[in-house]
matplotlib code that plots the C-alpha trace (Angstrom):
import matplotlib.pyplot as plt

x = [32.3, 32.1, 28.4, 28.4, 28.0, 24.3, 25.0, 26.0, 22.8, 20.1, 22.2, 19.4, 16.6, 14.0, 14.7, 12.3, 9.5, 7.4, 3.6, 2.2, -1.1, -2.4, -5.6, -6.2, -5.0, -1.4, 0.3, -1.4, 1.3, 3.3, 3.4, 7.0, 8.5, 12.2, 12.7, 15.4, 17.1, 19.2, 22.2, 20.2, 18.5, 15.2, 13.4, 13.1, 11.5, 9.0, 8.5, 5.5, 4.3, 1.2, 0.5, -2.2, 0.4, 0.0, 2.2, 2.8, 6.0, 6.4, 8.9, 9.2, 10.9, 12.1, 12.3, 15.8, 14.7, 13.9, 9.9, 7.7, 7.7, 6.1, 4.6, 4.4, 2.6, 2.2, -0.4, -0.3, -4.3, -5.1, -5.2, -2.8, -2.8, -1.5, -2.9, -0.3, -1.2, 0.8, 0.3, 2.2, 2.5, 3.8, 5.4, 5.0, 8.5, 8.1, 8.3, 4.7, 2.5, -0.1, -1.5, -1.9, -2.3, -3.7, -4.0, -4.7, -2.9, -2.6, -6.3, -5.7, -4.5, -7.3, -6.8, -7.5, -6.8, -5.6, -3.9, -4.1, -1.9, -2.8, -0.2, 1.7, 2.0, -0.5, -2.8, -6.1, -7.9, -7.9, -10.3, -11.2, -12.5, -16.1, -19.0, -17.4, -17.2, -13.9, -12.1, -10.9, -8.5, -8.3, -5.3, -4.8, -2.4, 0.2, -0.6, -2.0, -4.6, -8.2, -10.8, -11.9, -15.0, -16.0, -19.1, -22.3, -21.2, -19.2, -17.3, -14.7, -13.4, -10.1, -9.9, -6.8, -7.3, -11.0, -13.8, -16.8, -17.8, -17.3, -13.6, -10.8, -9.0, -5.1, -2.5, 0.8, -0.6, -2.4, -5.9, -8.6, -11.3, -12.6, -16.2, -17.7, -21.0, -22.4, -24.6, -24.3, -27.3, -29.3, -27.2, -26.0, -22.6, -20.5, -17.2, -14.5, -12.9, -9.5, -7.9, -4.2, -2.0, 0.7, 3.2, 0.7, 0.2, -3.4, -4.8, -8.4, -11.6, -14.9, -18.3, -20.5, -23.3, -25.3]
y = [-1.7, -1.1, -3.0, -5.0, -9.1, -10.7, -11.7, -8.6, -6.8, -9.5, -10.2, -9.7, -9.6, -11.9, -13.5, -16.1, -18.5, -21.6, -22.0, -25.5, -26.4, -29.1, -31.2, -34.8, -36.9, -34.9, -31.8, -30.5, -28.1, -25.3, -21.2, -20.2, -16.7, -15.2, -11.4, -9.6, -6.1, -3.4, -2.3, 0.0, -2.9, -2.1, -4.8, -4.5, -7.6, -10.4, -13.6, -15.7, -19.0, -20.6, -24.6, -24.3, -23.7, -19.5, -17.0, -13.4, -11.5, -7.8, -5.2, -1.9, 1.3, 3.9, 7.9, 9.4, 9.7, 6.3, 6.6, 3.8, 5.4, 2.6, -1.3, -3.3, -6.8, -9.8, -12.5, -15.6, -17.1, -20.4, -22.3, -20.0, -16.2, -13.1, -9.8, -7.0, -4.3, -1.1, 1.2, 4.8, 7.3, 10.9, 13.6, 17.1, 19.4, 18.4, 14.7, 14.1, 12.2, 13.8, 11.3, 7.3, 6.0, 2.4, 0.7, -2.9, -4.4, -2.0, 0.1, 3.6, 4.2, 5.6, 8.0, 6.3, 9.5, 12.1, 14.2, 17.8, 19.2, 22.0, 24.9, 22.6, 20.1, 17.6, 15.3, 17.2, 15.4, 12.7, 13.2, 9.9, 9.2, 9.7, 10.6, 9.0, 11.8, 13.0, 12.0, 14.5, 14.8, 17.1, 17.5, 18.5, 21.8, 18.6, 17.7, 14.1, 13.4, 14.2, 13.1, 11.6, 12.2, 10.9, 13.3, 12.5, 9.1, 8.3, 10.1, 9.2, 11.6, 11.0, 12.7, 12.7, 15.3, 16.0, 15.0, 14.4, 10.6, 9.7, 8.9, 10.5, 13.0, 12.0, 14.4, 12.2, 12.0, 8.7, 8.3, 8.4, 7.7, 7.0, 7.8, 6.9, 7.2, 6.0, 8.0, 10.9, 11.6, 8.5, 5.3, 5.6, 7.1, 4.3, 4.8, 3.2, 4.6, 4.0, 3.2, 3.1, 1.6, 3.9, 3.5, 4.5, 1.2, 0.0, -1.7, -1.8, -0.4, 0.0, 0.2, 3.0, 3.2, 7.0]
z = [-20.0, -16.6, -16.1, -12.8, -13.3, -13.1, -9.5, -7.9, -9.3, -8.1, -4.4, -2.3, -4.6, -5.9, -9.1, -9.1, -7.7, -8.4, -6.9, -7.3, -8.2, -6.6, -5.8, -3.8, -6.7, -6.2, -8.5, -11.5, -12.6, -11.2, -12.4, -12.7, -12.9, -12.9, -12.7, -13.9, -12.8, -14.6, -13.0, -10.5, -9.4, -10.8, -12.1, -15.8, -17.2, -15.5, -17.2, -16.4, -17.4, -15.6, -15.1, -18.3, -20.7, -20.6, -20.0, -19.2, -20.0, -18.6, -19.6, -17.5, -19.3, -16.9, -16.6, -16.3, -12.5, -12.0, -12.4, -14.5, -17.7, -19.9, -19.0, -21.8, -21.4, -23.7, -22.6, -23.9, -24.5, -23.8, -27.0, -28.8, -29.8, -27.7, -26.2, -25.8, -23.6, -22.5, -19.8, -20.4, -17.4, -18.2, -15.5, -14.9, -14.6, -10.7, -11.2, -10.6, -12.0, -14.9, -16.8, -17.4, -20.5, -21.7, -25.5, -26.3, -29.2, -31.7, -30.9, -29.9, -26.4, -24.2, -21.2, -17.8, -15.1, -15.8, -11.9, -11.0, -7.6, -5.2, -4.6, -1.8, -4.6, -2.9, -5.9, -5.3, -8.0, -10.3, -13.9, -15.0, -18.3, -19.8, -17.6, -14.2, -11.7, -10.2, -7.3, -5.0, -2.1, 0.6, 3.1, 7.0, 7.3, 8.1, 4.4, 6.2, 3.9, 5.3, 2.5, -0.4, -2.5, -5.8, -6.8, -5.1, -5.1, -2.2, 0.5, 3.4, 5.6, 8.3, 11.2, 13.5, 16.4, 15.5, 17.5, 15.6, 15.4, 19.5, 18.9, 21.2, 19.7, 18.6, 18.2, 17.7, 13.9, 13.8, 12.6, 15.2, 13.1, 9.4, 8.3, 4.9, 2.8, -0.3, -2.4, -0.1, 2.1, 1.0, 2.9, 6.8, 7.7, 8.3, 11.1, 12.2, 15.6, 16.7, 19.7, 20.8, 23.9, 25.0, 22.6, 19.6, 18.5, 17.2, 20.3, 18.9, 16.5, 16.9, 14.3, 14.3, 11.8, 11.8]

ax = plt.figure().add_subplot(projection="3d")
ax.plot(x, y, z, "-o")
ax.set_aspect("equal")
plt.show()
């Protein structure tokens, strides 16, 4: 049929593990798992079974393009019984991400975020469910991202070649400095500033609290 054989897909990849468990009297048990791949070596199903007799098996479903199009879980409970949970993510014409779906067992599948894009395509927001406020996300004209701010709750802001918060001003593109705040206006601004040797590599930080 022109499929390749088991071993050719996996070469390379992980197909499984086992993590003991363990206390001074020796090995209690061991959590075993073995992935497997379809022939683009995506992995397709997980199967998980823990040292207190539970397990966890995972099946991934797949877009035409390759993106996660459903995650179906089965947990096994301790002392018998099972919880099946699926996660469903939809796509715009553009391949991007619009929604994620969740439902538990057979209960009605509940909207977690739902994505909006700016006219560069950039995610600009994400609209979670209920009352929670939104995130949004605001881009550099490099399209680095620049900030984050969840309603009047919290807020970060990057800066690369700004200087604002007593950092020093980058303009190979790596972050100079990160500044954050809960509750805006009633906690401290919190920063991180960054420093770099002279190959651009992270040689220390500093905390600043305004």
């Amino acid at each position: 049929d022109g499929s390749l054989p088991d071993t050719i897909i996996s070469k390379g990849l992980l197909t499984g593990k086992a993590v003991a468990y363990f206390d001074n009297s020796g090995i209690l048990g061991y959590t075993t798992s073995a992935i497997y791949y379809d022939t683009y070596r995506r992995p397709v199903q997980t199967h998980l079974s823990t040292h207190m007799g539970t397990y966890e098996h995972t099946q991934t479903k797949y877009t035409f393009s390759g993106k996660p199009q459903n995650i179906s879980v089965r947990h096994g409970l301790p002392g018998g019984g099972m919880l099946k949970e699926m996660t469903a993510y939809t796509y715009d014409h553009a391949e991007r991400q619009i929604n994620t779906w969740h439902r538990i067992d057979e209960n009605d599948a509940v909207r977690l975020a739902r994505y909006e894009y700016d006219e560069l395509g950039r995610k600009s927001k994400c609209i979670l469910p209920g009352r929670l406020p939104a995130i949004n996300y605001t881009y550099n004209i490099q399209s680095a991202l620049k900030g984050i701010k969840v309603g009047k709750l919290f807020t970060e802001e990057i800066l690369y070649n700004e200087d604002e918060n007593g950092n020093t001003p980058l303009w190979g593109g790596n972050i100079s400095s990160v500044s954050w705040q809960h509750k805006e206006n009633d906690t401290p601004k919190e920063i991180y500033n960054y420093d770099y040797d002279r190959a651009m590599r992270l040689s220390s930080a500093s905390y600043v609290s305004e």
